[in-house]
PAZAPA-4460 file (N, C-alpha, C; in steps of 0.05 Angstrom, whole numbers, plus 32768, in hexadecimal, padded with zeros to 4 digits):
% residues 142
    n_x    n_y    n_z   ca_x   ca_y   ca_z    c_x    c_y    c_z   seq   type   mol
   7EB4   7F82   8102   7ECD   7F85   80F5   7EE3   7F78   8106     1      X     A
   7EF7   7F68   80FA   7F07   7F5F   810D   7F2B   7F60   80FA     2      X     A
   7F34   7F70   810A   7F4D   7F7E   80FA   7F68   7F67   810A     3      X     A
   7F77   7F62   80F9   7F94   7F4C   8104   7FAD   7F59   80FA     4      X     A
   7FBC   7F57   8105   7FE1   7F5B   80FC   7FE6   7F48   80F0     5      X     A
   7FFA   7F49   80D8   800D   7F2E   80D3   801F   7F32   80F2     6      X     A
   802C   7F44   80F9   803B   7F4B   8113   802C   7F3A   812E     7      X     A
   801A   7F37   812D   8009   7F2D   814A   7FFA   7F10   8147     8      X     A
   7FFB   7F0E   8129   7FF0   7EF0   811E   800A   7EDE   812D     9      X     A
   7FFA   7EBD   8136   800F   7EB4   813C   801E   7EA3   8121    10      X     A
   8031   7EA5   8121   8046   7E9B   8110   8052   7E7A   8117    11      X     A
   804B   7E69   8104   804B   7E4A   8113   8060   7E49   80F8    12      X     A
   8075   7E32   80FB   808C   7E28   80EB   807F   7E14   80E8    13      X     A
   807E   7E05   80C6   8079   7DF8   80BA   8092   7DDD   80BC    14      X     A
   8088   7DCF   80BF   809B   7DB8   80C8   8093   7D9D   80BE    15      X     A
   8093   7D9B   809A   8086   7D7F   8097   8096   7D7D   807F    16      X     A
   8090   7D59   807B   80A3   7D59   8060   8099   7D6B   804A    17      X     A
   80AE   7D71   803A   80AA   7D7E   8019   80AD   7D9D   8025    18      X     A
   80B6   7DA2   803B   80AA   7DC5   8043   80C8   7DC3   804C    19      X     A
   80D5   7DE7   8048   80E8   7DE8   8053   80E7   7E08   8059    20      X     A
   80EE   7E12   806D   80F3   7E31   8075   80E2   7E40   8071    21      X     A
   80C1   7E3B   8079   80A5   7E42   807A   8098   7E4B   808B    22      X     A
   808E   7E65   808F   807A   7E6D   80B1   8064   7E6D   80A4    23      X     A
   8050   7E6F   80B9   8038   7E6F   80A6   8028   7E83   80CA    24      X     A
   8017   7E98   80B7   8002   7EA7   80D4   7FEE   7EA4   80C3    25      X     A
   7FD6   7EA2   80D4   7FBE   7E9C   80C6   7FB3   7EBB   80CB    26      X     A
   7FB3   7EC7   80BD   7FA5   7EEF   80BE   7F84   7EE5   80BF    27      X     A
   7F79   7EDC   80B7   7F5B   7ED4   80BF   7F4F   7EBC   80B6    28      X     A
   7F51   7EAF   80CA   7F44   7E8E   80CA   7F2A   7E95   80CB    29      X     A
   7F13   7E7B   80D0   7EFF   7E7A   80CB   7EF2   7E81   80EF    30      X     A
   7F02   7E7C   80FE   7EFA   7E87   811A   7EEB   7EA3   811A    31      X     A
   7EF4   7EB9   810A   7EF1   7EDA   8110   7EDC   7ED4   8101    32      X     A
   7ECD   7EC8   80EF   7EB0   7EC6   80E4   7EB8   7ECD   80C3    33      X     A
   7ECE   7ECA   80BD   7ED0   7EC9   809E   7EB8   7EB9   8094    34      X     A
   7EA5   7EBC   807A   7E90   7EB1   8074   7E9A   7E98   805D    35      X     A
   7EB2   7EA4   8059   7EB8   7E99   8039   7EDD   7E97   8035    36      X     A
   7EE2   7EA2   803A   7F07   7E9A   803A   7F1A   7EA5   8054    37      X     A
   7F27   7E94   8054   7F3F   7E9A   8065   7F57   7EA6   8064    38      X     A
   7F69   7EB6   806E   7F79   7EC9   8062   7F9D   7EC2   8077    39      X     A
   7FB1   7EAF   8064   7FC6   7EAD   806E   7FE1   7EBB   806A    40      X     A
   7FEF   7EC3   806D   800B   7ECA   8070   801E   7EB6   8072    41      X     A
   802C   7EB0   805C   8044   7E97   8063   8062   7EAC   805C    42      X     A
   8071   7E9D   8062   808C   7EB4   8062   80A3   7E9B   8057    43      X     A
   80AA   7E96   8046   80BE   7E88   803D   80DC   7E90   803E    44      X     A
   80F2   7E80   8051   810C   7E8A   8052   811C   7E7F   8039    45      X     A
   812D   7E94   8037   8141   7E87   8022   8148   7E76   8025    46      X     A
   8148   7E65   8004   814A   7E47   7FFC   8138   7E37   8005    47      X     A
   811B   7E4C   8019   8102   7E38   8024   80F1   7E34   8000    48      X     A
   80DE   7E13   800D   80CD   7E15   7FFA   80AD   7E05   8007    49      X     A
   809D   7E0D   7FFD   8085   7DF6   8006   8081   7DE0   7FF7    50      X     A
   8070   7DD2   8005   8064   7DB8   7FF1   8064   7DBA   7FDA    51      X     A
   8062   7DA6   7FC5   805A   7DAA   7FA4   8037   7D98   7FA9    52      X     A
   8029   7DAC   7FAC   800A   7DA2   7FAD   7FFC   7DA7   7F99    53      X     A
   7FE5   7D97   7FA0   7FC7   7D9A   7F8F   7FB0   7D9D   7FA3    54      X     A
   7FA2   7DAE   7FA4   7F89   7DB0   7FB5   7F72   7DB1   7FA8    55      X     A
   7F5A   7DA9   7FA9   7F44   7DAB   7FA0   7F31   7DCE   7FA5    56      X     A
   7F42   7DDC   7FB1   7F45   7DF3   7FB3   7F4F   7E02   7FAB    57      X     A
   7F4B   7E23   7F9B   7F5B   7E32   7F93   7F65   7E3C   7FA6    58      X     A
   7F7C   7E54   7F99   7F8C   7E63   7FB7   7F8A   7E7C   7FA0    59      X     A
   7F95   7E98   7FB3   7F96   7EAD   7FAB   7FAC   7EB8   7FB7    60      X     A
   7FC8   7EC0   7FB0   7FD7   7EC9   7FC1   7FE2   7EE5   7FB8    61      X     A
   7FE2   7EF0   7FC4   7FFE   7F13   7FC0   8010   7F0B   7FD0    62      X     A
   8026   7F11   7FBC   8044   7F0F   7FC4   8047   7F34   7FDA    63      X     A
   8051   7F28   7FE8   8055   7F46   7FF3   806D   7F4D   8000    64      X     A
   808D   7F36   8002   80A2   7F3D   7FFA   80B8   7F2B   7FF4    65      X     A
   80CC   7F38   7FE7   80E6   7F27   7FDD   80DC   7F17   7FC3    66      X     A
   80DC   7F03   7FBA   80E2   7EFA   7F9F   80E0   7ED7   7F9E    67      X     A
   80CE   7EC9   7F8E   80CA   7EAC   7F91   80C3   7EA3   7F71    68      X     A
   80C0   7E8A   7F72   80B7   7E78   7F5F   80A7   7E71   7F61    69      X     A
   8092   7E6E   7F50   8076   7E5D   7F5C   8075   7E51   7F42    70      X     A
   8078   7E32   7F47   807A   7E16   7F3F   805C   7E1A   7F2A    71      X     A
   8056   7E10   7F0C   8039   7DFF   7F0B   804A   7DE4   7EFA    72      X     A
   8034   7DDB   7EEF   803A   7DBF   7EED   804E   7DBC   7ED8    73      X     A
   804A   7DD4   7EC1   8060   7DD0   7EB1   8074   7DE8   7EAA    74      X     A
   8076   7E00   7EBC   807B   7E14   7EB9   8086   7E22   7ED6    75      X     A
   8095   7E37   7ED7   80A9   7E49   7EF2   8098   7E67   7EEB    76      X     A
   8094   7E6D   7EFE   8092   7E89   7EF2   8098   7E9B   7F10    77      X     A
   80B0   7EAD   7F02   80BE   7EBB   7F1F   80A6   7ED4   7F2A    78      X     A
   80A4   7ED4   7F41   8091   7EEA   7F4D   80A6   7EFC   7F66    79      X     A
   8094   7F0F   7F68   80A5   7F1D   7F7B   808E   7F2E   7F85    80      X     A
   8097   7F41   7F9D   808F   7F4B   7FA5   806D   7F5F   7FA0    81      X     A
   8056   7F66   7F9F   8046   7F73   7F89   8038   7F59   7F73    82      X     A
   8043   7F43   7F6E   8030   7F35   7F66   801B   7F21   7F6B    83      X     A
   800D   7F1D   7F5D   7FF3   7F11   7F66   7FF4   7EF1   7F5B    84      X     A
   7FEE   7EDD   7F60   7FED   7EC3   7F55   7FC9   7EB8   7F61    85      X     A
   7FC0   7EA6   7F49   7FB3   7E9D   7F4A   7FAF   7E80   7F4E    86      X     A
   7FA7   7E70   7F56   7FB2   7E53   7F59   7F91   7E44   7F51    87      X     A
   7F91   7E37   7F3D   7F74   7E2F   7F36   7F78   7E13   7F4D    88      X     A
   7F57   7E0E   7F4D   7F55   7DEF   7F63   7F61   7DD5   7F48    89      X     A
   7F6B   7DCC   7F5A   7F7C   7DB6   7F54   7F96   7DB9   7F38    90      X     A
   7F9C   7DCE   7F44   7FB8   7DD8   7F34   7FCB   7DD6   7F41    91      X     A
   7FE1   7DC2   7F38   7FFA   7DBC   7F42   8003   7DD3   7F4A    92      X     A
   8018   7DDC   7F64   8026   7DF7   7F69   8038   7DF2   7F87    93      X     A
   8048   7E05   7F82   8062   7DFE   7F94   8068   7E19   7F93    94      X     A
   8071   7E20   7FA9   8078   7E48   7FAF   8097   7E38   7FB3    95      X     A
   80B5   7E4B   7FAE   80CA   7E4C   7FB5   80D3   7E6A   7FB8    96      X     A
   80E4   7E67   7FC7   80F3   7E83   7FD6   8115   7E7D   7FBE    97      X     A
   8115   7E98   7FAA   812D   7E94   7F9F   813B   7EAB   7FAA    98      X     A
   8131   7EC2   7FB2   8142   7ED4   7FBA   8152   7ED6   7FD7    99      X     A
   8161   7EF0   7FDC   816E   7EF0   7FF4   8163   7EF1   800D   100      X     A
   814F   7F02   800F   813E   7F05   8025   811A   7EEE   801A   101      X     A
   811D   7EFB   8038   80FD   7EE7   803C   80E9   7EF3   8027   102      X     A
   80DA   7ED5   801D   80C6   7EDD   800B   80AB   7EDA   801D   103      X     A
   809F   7EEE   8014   807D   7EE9   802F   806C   7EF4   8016   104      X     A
   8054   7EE5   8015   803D   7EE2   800D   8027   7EE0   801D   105      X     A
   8013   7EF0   800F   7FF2   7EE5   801D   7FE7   7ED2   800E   106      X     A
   7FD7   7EBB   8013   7FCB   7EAA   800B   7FB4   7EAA   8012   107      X     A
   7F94   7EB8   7FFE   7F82   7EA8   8005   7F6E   7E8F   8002   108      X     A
   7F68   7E85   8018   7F55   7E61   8002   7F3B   7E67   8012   109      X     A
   7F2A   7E53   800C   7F12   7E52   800F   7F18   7E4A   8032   110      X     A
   7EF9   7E55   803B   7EF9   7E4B   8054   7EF7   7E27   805D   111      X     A
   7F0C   7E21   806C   7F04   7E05   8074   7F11   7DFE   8061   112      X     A
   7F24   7DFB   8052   7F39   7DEF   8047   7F4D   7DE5   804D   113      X     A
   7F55   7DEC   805F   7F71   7DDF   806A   7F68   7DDC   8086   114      X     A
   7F56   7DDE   8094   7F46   7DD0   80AE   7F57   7DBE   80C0   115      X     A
   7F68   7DAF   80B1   7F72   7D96   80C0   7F91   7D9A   80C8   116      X     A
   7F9F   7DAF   80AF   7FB4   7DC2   80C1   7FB9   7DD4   80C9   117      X     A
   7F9E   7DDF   80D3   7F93   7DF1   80E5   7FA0   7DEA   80FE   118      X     A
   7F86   7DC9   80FE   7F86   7DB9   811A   7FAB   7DB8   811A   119      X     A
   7FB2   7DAA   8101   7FCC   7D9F   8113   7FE2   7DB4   8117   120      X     A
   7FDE   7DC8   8108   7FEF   7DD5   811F   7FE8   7DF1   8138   121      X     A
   7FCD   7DE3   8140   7FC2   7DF2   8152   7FBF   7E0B   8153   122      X     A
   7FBB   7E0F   813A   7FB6   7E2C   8140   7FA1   7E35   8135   123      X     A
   7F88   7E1C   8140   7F6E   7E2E   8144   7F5A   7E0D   814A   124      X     A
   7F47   7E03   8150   7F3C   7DEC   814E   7F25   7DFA   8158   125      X     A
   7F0E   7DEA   814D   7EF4   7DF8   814A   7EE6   7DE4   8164   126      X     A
   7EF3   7DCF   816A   7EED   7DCE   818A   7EF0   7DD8   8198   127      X     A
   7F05   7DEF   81A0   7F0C   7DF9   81BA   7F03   7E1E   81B2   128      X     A
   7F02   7E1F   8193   7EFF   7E3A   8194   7EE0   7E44   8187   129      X     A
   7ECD   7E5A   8196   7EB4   7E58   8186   7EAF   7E6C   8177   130      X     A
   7EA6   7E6D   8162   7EA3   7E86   814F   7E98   7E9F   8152   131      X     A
   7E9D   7EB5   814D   7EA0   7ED0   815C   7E88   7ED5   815B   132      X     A
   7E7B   7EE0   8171   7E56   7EEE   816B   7E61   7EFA   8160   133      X     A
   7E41   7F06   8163   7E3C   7F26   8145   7E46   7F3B   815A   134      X     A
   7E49   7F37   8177   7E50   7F54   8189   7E6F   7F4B   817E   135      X     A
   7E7A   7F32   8180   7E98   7F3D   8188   7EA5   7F45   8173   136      X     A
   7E8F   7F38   8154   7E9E   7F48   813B   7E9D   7F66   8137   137      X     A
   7E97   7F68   814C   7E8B   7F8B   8151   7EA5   7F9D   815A   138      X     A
   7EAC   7F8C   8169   7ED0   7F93   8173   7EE7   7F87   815B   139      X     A
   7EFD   7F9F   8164   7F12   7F95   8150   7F25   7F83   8162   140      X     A
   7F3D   7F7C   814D   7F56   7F65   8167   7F6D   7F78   8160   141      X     A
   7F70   7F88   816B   7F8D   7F9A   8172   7F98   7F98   8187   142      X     A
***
């Protein structure tokens, strides 16, 4: 079993074009031995927004506070706090922050989906880090 904080996850700032006022903690990468998905926390500041993407991957997110927009290709639909969104693979989508306070969501995708902005913003590379035996999943991370 291996238990994480959003509080103790590290929190990396999103810093690329199309992204504005974005953290992102990864709550369980593929390092702790997830078999099958990965589990993120992004936190959007007011007037922040992310990319307008398409992934060949679905996403799964709970809103868990303040109030946003989530973009599809021909449609807004306001979410807030308590809701759930579904994002099919290769469905146009764009999250925005309309309210006063910070909007934070969990996002989950498949394992090994975003791999490469893992690497780039270092916060985890499967070179330097090796996947947890069966003793250390035995321990929690508090």
């Amino acid at each position: 079993m291996y238990i994480n904080s959003v509080k103790k996850a590290k929190e990396v700032s999103i810093d690329v074009p199309g992204v504005k006022g974005i953290t992102i903690r990864w709550l369980l990468p593929p390092e702790v031995g997830t078999p099958n998905f990965e589990m993120r926390y992004f936190e959007i500041k007011k007037g922040g927004f992310c990319k307008q993407e398409v992934h060949p991957w679905e996403h799964e997110v709970f809103v868990v506070k303040g109030k946003g927009i989530v973009m599809g290709k021909d449609e807004e639909k306001v979410i807030e706090a308590g809701d759930t969104i579904f994002v099919e693979p290769n469905e146009f989508h764009q999250f925005r922050n309309m309210g006063e306070e910070d909007f934070g969501f969990i996002c989950i995708i498949p394992n090994g989906a975003e791999d490469e902005i893992l690497r780039e913003f270092k916060l985890t590379s499967s070179s330097n880090k090796k996947k947890r035996t069966k003793e250390e999943k035995g321990r929690t991370n508090k």
